[in-house]
N, C-alpha and C positions, 0 to 999 in steps of 0.2 A: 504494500500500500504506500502511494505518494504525496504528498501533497498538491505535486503538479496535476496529479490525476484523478485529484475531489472537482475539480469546474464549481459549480455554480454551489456545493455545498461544503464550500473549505469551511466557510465558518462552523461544521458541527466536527470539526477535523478532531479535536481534541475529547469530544465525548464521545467518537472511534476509536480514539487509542485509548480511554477510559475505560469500557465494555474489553476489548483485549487485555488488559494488565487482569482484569480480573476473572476473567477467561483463564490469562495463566495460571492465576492464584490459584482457582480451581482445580484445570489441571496438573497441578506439581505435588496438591496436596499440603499446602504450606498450613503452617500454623501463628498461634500469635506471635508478636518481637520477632517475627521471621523479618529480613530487610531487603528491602526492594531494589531495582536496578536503578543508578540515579539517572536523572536529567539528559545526561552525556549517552548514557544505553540503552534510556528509554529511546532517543532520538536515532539510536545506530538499527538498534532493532526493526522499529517503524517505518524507518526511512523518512522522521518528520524533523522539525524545527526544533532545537532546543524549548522554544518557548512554548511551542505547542504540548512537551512533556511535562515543563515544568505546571503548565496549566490542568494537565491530566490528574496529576498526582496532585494540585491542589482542591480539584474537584474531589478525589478520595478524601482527603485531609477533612473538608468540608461537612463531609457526610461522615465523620470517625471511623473509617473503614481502616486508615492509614494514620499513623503520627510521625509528627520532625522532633527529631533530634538534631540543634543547630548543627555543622560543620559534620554531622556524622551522616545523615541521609534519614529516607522514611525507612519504616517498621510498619508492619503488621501490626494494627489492635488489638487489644484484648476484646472477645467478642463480637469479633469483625464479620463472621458468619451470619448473624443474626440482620449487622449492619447494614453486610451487601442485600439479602433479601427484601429489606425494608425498602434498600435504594432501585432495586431493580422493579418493585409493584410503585412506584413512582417514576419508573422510567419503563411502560411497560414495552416498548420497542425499542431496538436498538438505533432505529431510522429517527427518534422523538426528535424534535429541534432546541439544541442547547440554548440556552439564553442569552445571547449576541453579548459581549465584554461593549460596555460604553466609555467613553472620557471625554473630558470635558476640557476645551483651550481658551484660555483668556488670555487677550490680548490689550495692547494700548493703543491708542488713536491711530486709525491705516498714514502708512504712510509707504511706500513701495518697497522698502525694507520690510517690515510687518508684514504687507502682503508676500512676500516670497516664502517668510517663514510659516503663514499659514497655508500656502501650497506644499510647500515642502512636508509639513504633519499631518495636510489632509489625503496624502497620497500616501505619507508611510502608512495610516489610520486603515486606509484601503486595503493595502496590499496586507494587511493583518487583519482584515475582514474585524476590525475594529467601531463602532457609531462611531462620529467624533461630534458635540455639541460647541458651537464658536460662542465664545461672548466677546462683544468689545466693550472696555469702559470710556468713559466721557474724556481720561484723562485727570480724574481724583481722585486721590488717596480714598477718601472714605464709601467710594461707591467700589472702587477694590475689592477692601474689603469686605462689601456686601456682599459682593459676588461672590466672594469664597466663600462665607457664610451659608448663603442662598444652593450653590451649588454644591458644596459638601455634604450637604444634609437631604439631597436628593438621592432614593433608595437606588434608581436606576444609573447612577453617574458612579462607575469604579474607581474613578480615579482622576487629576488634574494638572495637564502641561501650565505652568503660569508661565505669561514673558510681562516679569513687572515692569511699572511706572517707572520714572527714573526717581529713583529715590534712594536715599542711603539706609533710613530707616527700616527698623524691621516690625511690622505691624504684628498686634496682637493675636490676630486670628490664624496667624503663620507659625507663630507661637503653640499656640493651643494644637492646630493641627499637627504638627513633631506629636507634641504629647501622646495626642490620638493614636500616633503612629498611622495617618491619615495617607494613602498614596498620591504622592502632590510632587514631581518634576517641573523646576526653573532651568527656565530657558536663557540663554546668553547674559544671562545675568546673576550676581549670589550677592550675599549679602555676609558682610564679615562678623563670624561671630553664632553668625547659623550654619548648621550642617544641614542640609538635604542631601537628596538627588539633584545633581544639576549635571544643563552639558551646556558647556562654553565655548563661544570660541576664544583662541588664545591673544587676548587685548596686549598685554603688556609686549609678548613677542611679538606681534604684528608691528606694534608702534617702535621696537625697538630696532628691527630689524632694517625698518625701512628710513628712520635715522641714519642708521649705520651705512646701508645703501649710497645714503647724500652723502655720507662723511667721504667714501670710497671713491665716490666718485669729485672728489676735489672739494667739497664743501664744507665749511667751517663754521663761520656765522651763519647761525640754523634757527629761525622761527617755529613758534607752536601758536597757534591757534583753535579755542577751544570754547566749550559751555562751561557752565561752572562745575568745578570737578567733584566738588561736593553732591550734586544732584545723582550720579551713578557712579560706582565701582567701575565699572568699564571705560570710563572715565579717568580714574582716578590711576589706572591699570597703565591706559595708556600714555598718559603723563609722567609715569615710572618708567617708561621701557625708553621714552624720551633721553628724558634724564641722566637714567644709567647709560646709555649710547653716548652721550657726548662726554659722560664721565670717563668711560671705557676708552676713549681715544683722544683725551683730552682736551675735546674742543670747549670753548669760552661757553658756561653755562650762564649768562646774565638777565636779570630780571627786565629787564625792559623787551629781550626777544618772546616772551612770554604774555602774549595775549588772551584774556578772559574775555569772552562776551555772553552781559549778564542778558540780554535778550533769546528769547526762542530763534535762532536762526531760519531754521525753513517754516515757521508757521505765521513767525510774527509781517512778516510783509505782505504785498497785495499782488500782485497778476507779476512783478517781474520784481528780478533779487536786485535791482539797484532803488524800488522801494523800499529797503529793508534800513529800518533803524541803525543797521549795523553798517550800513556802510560808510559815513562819515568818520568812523570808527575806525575802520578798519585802516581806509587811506589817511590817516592821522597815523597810525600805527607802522607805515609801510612809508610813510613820507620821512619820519622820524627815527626809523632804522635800514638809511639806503646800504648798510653795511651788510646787512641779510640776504645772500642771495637764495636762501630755500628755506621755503615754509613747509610743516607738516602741520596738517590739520587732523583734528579727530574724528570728522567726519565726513562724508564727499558734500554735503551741502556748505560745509562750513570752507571745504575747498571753493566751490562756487564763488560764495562770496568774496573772499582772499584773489580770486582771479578780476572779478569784477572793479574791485576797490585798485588794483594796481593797474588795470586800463586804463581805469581813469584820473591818476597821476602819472601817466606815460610809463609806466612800467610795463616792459613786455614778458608774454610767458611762453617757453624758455628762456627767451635770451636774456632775460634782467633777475628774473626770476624764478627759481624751478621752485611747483609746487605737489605738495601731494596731498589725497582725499582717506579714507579710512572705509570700508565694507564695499566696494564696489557695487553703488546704490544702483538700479537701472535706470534714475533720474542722469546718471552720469550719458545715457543713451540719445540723451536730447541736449547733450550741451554742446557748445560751442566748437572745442575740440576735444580729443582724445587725451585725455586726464591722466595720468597714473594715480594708483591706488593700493591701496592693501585690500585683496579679496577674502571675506570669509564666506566659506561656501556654503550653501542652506540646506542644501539639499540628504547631507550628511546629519547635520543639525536635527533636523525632523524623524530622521530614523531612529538615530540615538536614543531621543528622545522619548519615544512612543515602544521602543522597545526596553528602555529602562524603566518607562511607568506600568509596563506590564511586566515586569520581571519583578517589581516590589507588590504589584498585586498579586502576583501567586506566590511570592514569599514576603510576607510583611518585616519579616525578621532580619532581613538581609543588611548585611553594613550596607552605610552610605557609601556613592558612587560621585564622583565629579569625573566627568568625562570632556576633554580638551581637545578642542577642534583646531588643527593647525589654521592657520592664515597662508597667505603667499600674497610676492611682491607681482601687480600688475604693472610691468612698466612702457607707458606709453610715448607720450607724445612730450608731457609736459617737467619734465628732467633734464636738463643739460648737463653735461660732461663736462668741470672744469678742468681734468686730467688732459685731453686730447686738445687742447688749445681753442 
């Protein structure tokens, strides 16, 4: 039996390889504290998915026919005979339709970032024959965590990818839910101080790397441009990887190349980015450090504007100025020219993800997981090479 060869009824895949494990049981003869094939053998035997084993055996688990012992594998119950007979006049076919696994993702305001990553989990969701339920919030902390609230306590929702607000704080109901031992996966984001499930991508390496990159390539006096770093970790990640990069090869770390903009960058302005509060700002910034010849931004909107603000103080980019963006937005698909950037890939992101919230749903007991999604340097158009003259 295959998984490729359930079609349209993968999703009862695991209450197929359920009905067999105890098929075995039967015929082997086994008795109680007897232990089972784990996860790895359920999946060699079957020819299915790890997850679809581990999810086998925690439908036994469910119904006492089987128990965990952490790090040691299942057993056999005591009175498991009794059990499976129980489980089997409630399941009285083997064809009966298991009860589709749900979870639930919340996100923050779309923005073409956001939406990638909601394709990206609504396709892993798929291909795990997974519901997936979207929420978005308004953008406030306190309707956050309503959501979580509101959706936790729903019988049907197993479980919840969150991609928080930008915030540093860690909210109470995030809190409460660890305790619960609640199956809750953070998405590109964590919070210091709290353990989850998280998968990341790698902020600090990204931003360090591509420092390092400018240094390489002739570059010395190095600008940053940023949101406030207080508002996200991701943030605050990549302003380290900064940092340590010009420490690492000694170039001049000085406070005035270090630009904050306390404004919302891509939301705060109107139909085009040289409406943006920020950009007064920014060509004050860029007029005032003509010694800069490369900026890294922590964001590709925040590159945007960094290009913008130096047009129009005659700065060109490459040639006056090489700049870089941070996630390789698809907004970077409409601009001007071909940008460099640090891409983090999404598509990996959403696997991760939806396969780690299912991996704590059928083991709630399972240590915490941070799973690190590399980055890479996209280098395009907008880089010069001071090395090569």
């Amino acid at each position: 039996m295959s998984e490729a060869s359930q079609g349209s009824k993968k999703e009862f895949l695991y209450e197929r390889v359920r009905a067999d494990i105890i098929a075995m049981i039967q015929a082997r003869g086994m008795t109680a504290d007897d232990p089972l094939p784990s996860e790895g053998a359920i999946s060699d035997m079957y020819h299915v998915s790890r997850m679809t084993g581990k999810l086998a055996l925690k439908s036994l688990e469910d119904d006492g026919i089987v128990y965990r012992v952490p790090r040691r594998g299942s057993f056999l119950a005591p009175g498991f005979e009794t059990k499976i007979a129980v489980a089997n006049m409630a399941r009285p076919t083997r064809e009966k339709p298991a009860k589709q696994l749900s979870i639930a993702l919340i996100v923050p305001p779309f923005d073409f970032y956001v939406g990638e990553i909601i394709r990206s989990i609504q396709q892993a969701a798929e291909e795990r024959s997974v519901r997936l339920v979207l929420h978005m919030t308004d953008g406030d902390k306190a309707e956050e965590t309503e959501v979580l609230q509101e959706l936790s306590r729903l019988p049907y929702i197993n479980g919840i990818i969150l991609y928080p607000l930008s915030r540093t704080d860690v909210s109470g109901e995030l809190l409460s839910m660890k305790l619960a031992n609640y199956p809750i996966v953070l998405v590109d984001r964590t919070f210091e101080g709290l353990v989850l499930d998280s998968v990341v991508h790698g902020h600090y390496e990204g931003a360090h790397d591509i420092t390092e990159y400018l240094i390489e390539r002739g570059h010395t006096n190095i600008g940053f441009v940023s949101q406030p770093l207080g508002t996200s970790r991701s943030r605050e990640l990549r302003y380290q990887g900064y940092i340590h990069a010009l420490m690492k090869h000694g170039a001049p770390i000085l406070k005035d190349h270090i630009k904050i903009i306390e404004s919302d960058i891509h939301t705060a302005h109107g139909t085009h980015v040289l409406d943006s509060p920020a950009q007064p700002i920014l060509q004050d910034y860029l007029q005032r450090n003509r010694q800069i010849t490369a900026v890294v931004c922590d964001e590709d909107y925040a590159l945007l504007e960094v290009y913008y603000a130096a047009l129009e103080i005659g700065r060109r980019v490459p040639e006056d100025l090489s700049i870089t963006g941070y996630t390789d937005n698809r907004v970077l698909r409409f601009a001007p020219m071909r940008f460099s950037t640090v891409r983090q890939p999404v598509a990996e992101l959403g696997k991760k993800a939806v396969d780690l919230l299912l991996e704590r749903v059928a083991d709630p007991d399972r240590e915490y997981s941070r799973i690190t999604i590399d980055t890479e340097i996209v280098d395009r158009e907008s880089i010069r090479s001071l090395t090569n003259g």
